[in-house]
N, C-alpha and C positions, 0 to 999 in steps of 0.2 A: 419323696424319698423312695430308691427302689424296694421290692418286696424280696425281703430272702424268710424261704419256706424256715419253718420253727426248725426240719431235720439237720438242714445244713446251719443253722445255727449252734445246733447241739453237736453238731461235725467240728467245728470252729472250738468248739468251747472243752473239746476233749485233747485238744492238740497241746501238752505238756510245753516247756517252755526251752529245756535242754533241745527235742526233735524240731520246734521253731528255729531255733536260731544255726542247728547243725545245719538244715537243710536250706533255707534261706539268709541266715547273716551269718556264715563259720566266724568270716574277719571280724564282731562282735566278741565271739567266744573264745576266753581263756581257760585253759585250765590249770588249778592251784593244788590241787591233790588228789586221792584217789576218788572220780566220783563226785568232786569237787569243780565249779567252774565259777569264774563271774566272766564280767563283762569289761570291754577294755574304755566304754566310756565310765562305766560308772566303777570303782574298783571297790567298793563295800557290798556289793552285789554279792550274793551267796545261791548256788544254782545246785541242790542236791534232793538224794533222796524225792522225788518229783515236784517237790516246792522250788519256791524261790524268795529269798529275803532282803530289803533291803536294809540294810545294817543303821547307816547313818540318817536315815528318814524314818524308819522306826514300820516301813510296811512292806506285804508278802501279798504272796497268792500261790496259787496250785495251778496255771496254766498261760499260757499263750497271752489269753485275752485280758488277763488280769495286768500281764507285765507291759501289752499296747497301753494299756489305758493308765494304770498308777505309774510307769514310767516315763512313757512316751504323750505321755496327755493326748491320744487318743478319745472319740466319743466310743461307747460300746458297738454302733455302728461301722465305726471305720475300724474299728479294731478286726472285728467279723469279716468286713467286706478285705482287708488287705491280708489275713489270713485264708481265704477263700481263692482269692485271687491270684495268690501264691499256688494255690495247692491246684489250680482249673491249669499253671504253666508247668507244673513239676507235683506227681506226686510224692508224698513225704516218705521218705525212708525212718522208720519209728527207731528213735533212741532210746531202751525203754532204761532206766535207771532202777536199783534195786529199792523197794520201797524199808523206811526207817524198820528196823529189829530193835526192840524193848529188850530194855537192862544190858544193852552194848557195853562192855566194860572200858570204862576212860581211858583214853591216852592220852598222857599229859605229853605237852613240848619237851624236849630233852633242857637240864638247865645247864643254863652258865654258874660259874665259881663264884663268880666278881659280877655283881647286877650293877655295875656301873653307867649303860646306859639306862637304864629302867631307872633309878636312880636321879639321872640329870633330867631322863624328862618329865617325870612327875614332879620335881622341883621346878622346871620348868614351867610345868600348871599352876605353880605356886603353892603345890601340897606342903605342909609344914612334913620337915626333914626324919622327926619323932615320930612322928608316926608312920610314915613313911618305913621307916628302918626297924618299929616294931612289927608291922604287917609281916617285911622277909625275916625277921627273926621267926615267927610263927608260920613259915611257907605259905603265908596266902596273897606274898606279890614273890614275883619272882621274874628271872630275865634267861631267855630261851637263846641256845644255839642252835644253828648258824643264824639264825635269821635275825638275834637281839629283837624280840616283841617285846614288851613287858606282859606277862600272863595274872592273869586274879584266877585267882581257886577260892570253890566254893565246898565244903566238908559237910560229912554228913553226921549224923549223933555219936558217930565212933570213931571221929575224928578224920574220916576217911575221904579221901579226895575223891568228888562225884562229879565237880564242876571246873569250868576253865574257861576264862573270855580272852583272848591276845590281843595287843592291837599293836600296831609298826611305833618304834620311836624314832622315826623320819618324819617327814610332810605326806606319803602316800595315802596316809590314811588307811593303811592296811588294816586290816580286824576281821574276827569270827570267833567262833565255838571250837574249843579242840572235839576230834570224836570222841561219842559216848558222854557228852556233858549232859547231866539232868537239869535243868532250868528249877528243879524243886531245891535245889542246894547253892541258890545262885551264890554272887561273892554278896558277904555282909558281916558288919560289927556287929555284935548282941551286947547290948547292957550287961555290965559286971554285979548291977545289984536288978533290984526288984523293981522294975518298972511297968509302967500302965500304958505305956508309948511308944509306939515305932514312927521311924518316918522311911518314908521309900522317896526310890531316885531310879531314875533310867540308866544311869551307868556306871560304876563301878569309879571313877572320876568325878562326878558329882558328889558322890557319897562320900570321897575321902576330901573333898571340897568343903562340904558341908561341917567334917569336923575338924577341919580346917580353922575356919569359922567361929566353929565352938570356942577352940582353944584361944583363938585370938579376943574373944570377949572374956577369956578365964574360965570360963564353963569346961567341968569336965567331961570330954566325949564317951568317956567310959562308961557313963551312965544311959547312955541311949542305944536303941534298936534302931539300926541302920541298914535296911536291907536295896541292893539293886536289884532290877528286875530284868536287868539284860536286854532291857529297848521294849518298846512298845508297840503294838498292832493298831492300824487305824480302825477302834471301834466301827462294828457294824451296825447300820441304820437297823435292822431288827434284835429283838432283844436275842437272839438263838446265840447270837456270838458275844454276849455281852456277861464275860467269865473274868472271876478274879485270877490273876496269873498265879501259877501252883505255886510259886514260889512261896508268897506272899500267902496263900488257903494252907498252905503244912504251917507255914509259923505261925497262924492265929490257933490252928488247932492244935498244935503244942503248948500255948501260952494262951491260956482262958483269962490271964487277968488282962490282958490288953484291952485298953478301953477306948486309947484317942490314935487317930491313925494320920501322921501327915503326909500328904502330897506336894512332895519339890517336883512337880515333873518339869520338863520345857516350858519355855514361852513362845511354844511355832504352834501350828495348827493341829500337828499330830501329838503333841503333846498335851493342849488346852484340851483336844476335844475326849483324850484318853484319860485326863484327869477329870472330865465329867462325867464319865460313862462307869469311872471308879469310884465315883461316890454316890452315884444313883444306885449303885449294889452295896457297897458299903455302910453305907450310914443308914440300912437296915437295921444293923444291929453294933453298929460302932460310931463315936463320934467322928466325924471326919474334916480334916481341914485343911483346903487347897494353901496350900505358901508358896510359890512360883517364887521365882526369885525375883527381887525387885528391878534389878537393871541385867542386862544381857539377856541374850538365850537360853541360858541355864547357870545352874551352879558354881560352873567351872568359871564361865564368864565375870558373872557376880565377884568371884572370889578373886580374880585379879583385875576388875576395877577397885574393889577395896584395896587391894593391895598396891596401886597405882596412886592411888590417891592419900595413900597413908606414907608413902614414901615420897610423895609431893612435898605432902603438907610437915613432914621432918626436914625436909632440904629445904622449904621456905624457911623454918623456926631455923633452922642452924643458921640461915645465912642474917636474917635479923639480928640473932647474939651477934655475929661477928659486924655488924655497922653497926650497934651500940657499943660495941666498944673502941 
């Protein structure tokens, strides 16, 4: 393997991911708003503020060589050597983007009247319709113009809109953070009484999946802490990054009686290995208990093979009455 000196590696490793792609992949880059970019193969891709997130994988990084390798499945190697190798044909013209301002104030989506997409496709998930329609009674689903996303808001002790996740009700799979969302106010149900229990979910769809669920066994959802954590990070191999997400550290520390804490996360590898690394911090001083979902990738999944299978097993029993008689 050739030798590249430590400096040109730290050269390589300082190269942002926006001046990457401006200067050798433009036809890569889109832009979605101010300051705002993804990418045209992957479209949950989020390129701001000098990060870059992947929305539906649940992982980021701060540069170049992060996005070769978690993207592209590059080795850190090749990542280096074809950032280098770029920069020996063309030097980089530096894109610099303005780095994140603390207490940016929200801007939510503008709303639609009539959420009637938002509406069809969360029924489409198989959200029960109740809940569903009390959520936009209390503005924390709601359905945006022009673009019809359906948006979740997340509020703060005064009731006050801090948070916001969109995502397209098409196939594009559009989604992100409106500006100024705090991750500490993500979307979530809080129990109506006094409980010892929350359970967390990586996305705002899971979580209304979940009490989904509830309701379908009779269970009233109103009783549970349901918080989203608005996607997950692929834990890092040393403990430096291994932080419980704010969202989830302000409601334990507003709520001393919580005592059991469940993990729905995924059933993919960034989810399993992010439900481990939350309870190796967790269950310091909480009980914790992984509940993945038992069949599909997550929640949502779960919630319509149940639902696929229970509307089987009704149109088999109808059709039995009707040959017995």
């Amino acid at each position: 393997m050739p030798y590249i000196p430590p400096e040109m590696v730290k050269k390589a490793e300082e190269m942002d991911l926006l001046t990457y792609l401006q200067n050798y992949e433009p036809q890569e880059l889109v832009k979605i708003g101010n300051r705002t970019y993804t990418t045209r193969t992957h479209d949950s891709i989020r390129i701001s503020n000098g990060l870059w997130n992947w929305f539906s994988k649940g992982i980021g990084g701060k540069n170049a060589v992060s996005y070769l390798m978690k993207v592209k499945n590059y080795t850190f190697f090749e990542a280096i050597q074809t950032i280098l190798g770029n920069v020996n044909i063309k030097e980089p013209i530096t894109y610099k983007q303005e780095k994140k301002k603390e207490n940016i104030p929200i801007i939510l989506p503008q709303k639609s009247f009539d959420p009637v997409n938002a509406k069809k496709y969360l029924m489409q998930r198989g959200i029960d319709v109740e809940i569903i329609q009390e959520c936009i009674n209390k503005n924390m689903i709601y359905e945006s113009v022009p673009k019809h996303n359906v948006v979740f808001v997340g509020f703060d002790d005064k009731n006050s809109p801090q948070y916001a996740f969109y995502r397209g009700t098409n196939d594009t799979r559009f989604m992100g953070e409106a500006k100024g969302s705090n991750k500490r106010y993500s979307f979530r149900l809080e129990a109506k009484i006094k409980s010892k229990r929350v359970h967390l979910f990586e996305s705002a769809i899971d979580l209304l999946s979940y009490a989904t669920l509830l309701k379908m066994k009779n269970l009233d959802w109103h009783n549970e802490n349901m918080i989203s954590l608005g996607g997950v990070n692929k834990p890092s191999k040393t403990n430096e990054n291994k932080k419980i997400p704010i969202s989830i550290e302000d409601f334990l520390k507003k709520n001393p009686d919580i005592k059991e804490i469940y993990l729905h996360l995924d059933n993919d590898e960034v989810g399993r290995n992010a439900s481990k690394s939350l309870q190796e911090i967790l269950s310091i001083k909480y009980e914790v208990f992984d509940r993945p979902p038992p069949i599909g990738k997550d929640c949502n999944d779960y919630l319509r093979y149940v639902l696929c299978n229970r509307n089987f097993n009704k149109n088999t029993k109808e059709k039995v009455k009707e040959n017995v008689r």
